[in-house]
Structures are given as C-alpha cells and as structure tokens.
KEBALO-993644 format. One line per 4 residues: their letters; for each residue x, y, z of C-alpha. Coordinates in Angstrom, 1 decimal, always signed. Each point is the difference from the previous one (the first is absolute). Layout:
! KEBALO-993644
a = X:Y:Z  ...
! end
This chain:
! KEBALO-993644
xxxx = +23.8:+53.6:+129.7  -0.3:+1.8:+3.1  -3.3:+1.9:+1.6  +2.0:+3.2:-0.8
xxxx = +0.8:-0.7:-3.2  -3.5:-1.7:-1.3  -1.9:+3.4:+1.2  +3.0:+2.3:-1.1
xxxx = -0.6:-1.8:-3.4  -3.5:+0.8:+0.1  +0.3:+2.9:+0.9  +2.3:+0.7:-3.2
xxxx = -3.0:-1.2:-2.2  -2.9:+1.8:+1.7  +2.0:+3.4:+0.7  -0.1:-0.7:+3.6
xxxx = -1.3:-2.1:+2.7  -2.9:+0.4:+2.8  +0.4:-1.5:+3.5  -2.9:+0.2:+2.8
xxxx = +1.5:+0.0:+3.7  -2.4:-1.9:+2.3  +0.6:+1.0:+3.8  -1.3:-2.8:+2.6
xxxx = -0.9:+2.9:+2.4  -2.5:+1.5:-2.7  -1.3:-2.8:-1.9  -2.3:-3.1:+1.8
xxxx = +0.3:-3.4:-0.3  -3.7:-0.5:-1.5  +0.4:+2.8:-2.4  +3.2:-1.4:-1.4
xxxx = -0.4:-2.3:-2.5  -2.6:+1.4:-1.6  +2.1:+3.3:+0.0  +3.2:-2.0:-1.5
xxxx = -1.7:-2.2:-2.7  -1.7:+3.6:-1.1  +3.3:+1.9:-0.3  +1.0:-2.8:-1.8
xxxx = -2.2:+0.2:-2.3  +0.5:+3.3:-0.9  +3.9:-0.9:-1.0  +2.0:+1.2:+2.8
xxxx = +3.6:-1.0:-0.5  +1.2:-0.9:+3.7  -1.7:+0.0:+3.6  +2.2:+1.4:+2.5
xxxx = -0.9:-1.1:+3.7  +1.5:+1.8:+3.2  -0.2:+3.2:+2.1  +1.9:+2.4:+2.0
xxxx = -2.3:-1.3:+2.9  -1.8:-3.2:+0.5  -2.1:-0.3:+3.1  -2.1:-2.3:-0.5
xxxx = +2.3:-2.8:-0.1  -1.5:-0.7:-4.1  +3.4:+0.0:-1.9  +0.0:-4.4:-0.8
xxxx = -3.7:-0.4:+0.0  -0.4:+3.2:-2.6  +3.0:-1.2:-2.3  -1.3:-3.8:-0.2
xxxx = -3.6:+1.4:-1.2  +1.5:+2.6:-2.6  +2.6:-2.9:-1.2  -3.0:-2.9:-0.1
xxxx = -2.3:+2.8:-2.1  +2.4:+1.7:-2.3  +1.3:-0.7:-3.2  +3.0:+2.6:-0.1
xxxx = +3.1:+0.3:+2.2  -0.2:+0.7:+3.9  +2.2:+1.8:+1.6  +1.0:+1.2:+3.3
xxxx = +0.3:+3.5:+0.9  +1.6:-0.6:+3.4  -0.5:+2.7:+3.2  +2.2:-2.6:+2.2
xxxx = +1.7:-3.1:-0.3  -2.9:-1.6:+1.1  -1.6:+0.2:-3.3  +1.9:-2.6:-2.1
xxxx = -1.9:-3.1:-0.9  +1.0:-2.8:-3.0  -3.8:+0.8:-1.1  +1.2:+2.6:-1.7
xxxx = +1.7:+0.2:-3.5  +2.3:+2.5:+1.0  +0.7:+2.7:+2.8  +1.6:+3.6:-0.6
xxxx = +2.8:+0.1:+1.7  +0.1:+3.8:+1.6  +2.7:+1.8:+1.0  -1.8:+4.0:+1.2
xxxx = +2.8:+1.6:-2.0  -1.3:+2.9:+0.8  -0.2:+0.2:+3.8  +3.0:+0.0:+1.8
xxxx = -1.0:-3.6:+2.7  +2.3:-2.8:-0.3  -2.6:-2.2:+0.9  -1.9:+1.0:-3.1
xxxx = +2.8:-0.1:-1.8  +2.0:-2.9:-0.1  -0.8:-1.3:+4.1  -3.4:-1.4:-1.3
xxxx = +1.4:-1.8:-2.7  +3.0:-1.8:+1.8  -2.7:-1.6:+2.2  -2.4:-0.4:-3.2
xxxx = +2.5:-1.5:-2.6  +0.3:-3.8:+1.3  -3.2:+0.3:+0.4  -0.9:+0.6:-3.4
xxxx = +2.3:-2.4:-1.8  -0.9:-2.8:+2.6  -3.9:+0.8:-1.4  +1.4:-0.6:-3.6
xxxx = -1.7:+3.5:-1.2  +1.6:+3.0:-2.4  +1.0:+2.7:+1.9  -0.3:+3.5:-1.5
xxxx = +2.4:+2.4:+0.6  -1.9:+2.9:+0.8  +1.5:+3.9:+0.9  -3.3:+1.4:+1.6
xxxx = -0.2:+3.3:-0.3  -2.2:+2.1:+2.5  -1.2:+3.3:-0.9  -1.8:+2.9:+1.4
xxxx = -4.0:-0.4:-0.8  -2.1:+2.3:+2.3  +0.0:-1.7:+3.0  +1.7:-2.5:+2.4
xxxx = -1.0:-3.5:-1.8  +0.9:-3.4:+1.9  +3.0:-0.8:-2.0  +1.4:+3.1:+1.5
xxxx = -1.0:-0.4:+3.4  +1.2:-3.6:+0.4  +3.3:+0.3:-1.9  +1.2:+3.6:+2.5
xxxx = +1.0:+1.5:-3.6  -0.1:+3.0:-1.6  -1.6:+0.0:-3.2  +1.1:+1.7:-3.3
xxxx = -0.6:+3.2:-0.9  -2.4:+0.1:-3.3  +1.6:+3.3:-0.7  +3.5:-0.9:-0.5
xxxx = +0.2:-2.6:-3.2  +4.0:+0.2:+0.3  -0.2:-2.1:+4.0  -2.4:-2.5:-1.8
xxxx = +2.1:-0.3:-2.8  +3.5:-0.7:+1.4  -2.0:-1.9:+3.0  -1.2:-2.5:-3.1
xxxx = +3.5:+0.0:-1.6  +1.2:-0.9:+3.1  -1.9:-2.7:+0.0  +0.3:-1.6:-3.7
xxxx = +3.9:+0.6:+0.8  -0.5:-2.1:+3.3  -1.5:-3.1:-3.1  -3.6:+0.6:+1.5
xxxx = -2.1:-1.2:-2.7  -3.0:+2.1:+0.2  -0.3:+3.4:+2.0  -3.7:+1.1:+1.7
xxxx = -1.3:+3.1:+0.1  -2.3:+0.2:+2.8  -2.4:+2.8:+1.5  -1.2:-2.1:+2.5
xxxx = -3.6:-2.0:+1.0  -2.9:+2.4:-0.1  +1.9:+3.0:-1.5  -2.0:+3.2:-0.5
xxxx = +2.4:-0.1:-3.4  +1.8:-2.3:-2.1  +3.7:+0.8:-1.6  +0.1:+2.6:-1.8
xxxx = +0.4:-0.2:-4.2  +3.1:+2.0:-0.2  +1.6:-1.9:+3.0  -0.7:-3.3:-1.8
xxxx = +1.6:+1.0:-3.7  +3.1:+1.5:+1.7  +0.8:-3.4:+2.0  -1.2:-2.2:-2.8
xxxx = +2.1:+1.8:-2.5  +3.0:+0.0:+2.4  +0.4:-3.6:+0.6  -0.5:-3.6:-2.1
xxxx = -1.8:-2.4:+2.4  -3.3:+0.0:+0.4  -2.6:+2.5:+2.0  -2.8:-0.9:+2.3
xxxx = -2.3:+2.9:+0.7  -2.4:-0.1:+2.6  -2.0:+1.5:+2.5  -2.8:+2.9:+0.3
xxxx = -1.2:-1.0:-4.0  -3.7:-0.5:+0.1  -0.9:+0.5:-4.0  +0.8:-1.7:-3.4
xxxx = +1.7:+3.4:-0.8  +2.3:+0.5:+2.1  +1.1:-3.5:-0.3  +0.3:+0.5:-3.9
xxxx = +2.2:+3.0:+0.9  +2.4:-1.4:+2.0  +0.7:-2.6:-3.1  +0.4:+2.7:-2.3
xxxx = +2.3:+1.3:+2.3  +2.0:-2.9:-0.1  -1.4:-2.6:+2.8  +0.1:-3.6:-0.6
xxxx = -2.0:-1.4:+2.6  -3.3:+2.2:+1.9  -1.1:-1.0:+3.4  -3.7:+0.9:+1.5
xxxx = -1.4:-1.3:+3.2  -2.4:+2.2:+2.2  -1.8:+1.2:-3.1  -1.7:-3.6:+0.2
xxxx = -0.7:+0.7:+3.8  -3.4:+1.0:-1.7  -1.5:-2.7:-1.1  -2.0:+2.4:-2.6
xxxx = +3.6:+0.6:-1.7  +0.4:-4.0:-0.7  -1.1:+0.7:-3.9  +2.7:+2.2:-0.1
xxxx = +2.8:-2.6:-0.3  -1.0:-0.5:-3.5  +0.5:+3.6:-0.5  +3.2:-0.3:+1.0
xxxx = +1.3:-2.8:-1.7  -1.2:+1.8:-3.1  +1.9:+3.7:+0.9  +3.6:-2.0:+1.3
xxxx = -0.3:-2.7:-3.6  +0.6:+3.0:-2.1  +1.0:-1.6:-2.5  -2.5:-2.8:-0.4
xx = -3.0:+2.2:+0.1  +1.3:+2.3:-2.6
! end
C-alpha cells in the first residue's frame, strides 16, 4: 500500500488526519530533532518538509534529520524542483491550479517527473489551490499568481472539479504561509461536498478549533506550520491530533 493510501486509511478510522509542515528557513538544525521526536509523540500522522522559499540552502540536511527522527511518513512539500530527495517517502506533486503560470502548472513538473521516478518515490498528484488570506504570503509572491477569492465558493469549486477531472488524486486548499486567516468553513464544505478525492486544508490555522472545523466541514488531511514558529505552541500538537482524530477521541 502506498503513502497516500496508508494515511488516507487512517485517516478513515480516526475521522481525519494531522500533518505538521516544517520549513528549513524557520526551523534550526539544533532545535530539530528534539522538535520532530516531540511531534511525534503527540501522534501527528505525516511530516511535510518544503517551502515557497529556501535561503538558507537547508532543504537535504532538514529532510535527512526529520526522516532519521520520525516514525510517520515524510513528505515533500516542494517550492522548486530543487526540493526532491529519495529521503523522502513521498513528494506532492503540485500543479498551482489556481494561478494561471505554466511553469507552476505543468513546466515544473516536466523537469521534476524523471526526476522523481529515477528517486523511486510516490508522487502525489496535487491541484494546489491558492487563495486570498489577508496579505501577500510567499507562495504568492514566488509563484506571480493570483490567488482565489474566499468569497466566491462557485471559482473554488469548479477550479477543484477541474482538477479531480484532470485524475489529480488529492486537491489543496491553501491560504498561504503566515496567513492572517485560514480557509474559511463554508468555503471548505462547498468544495469537499462538490468533489470525491481527498482535501488538504492548510494555512493561517493556529488552534485545535479551527482545525476540528475544517474536518467537520469535510477535510481529510489539516496542515499547520508557523503556529510551531513559537516554540511555546509545541504542546499544542497534541491538541491537535486530538481535534483532527475526531473520531478516536469521541
């Protein structure tokens, strides 16, 4: 069985599943293990590893410490081809449905796909979908995109049709690194009641709450990242496991 389909499976029996996103640029090397064996702990489903922007040059180095101190699934969340390592279990394969770039949507990927299969690891099919938070994030910026707007469910919807029609087999609703807020509720049901593959949400979420909310809205997978930019917020992750497992904490 596949990455996909082992945490889609769990997902199924826990109600939904919990993914931390780890950004090289924002997390240090002498932090990190300890920071990955204590999400760990607290039952996070997947690590994701990647960013829109990676400066510092971290991308391998980061993914061979979270892969040597987890116990769950790594993935990469790739900003640029650059970001594909066989350390991984899997990559998401993005296509920025929702932007208009050819380079983000399929350019990236014609360079990226030997690649991948030469690296022996599962790609993801991925429609990423970019939408308006509050204020310019990186994703936006370095993609030359126009994002979503939050207020008009109809674009997101046919945008994700669009995209289980093209046989994506997950779509990812996205409002971006550092959002001042996350997707809203309403926006979430009317895309995950539209369409039958799967529905990342991430992006601007920074309580257990919200996080439950977007599975009761119909999410499969919730992604948080900055919130753990604080290292005060690490006891958190437990708190989240708990409010996306719905249905093993009821």
């Amino acid at each position: 069985m596949g990455v996909l389909n082992q945490l889609l499976e769990k997902a199924r029996l826990n109600g939904g599943g919990y993914f931390v996103l780890i950004d090289p640029d924002t997390r240090s090397t002498p932090e990190l293990k300890a920071f990955v064996r204590e999400i760990c702990a607290c039952g996070v489903d997947a690590i994701l590893v990647g960013g829109s922007l990676i400066i510092g040059g971290g991308f391998h180095e980061t993914l061979d410490i979270v892969k040597t101190e987890s116990d769950v699934p790594v993935i990469i969340f790739p900003g640029s081809v650059a970001q594909v390592s066989n350390r991984a279990d899997a990559v998401l394969y993005i296509s920025l449905i929702s932007g208009r770039n050819p380079n983000a949507l399929f350019g990236e990927h014609v360079i990226a796909a030997p690649v991948i299969r030469k690296l022996g690891i599962e790609p993801i099919s991925t429609g990423y979908m970019l939408f308006e938070s509050g204020k310019t994030t990186t994703a936006e910026f370095m993609s030359n995109t126009r994002p979503l707007p939050i207020n008009k469910p109809e674009i997101a919807m046919a945008h994700a049709l669009a995209a289980q029609y093209l046989g994506m087999s997950t779509v990812y609703l996205e409002a971006g690194s550092g959002a001042e807020h996350s997707i809203p509720n309403q926006l979430v049901k009317a895309v995950c009641d539209y369409i039958d593959i799967p529905v990342f949400v991430g992006g601007g979420i920074r309580t257990p709450d919200e996080a439950r909310a977007k599975v009761e809205a119909g999410a499969t997978f919730i992604v948080t990242g900055n919130v753990f930019d604080n290292d005060a917020n690490i006891g958190l992750a437990k708190e989240f496991v708990r409010a996306v497992h719905v249905k093993e904490h009821f």
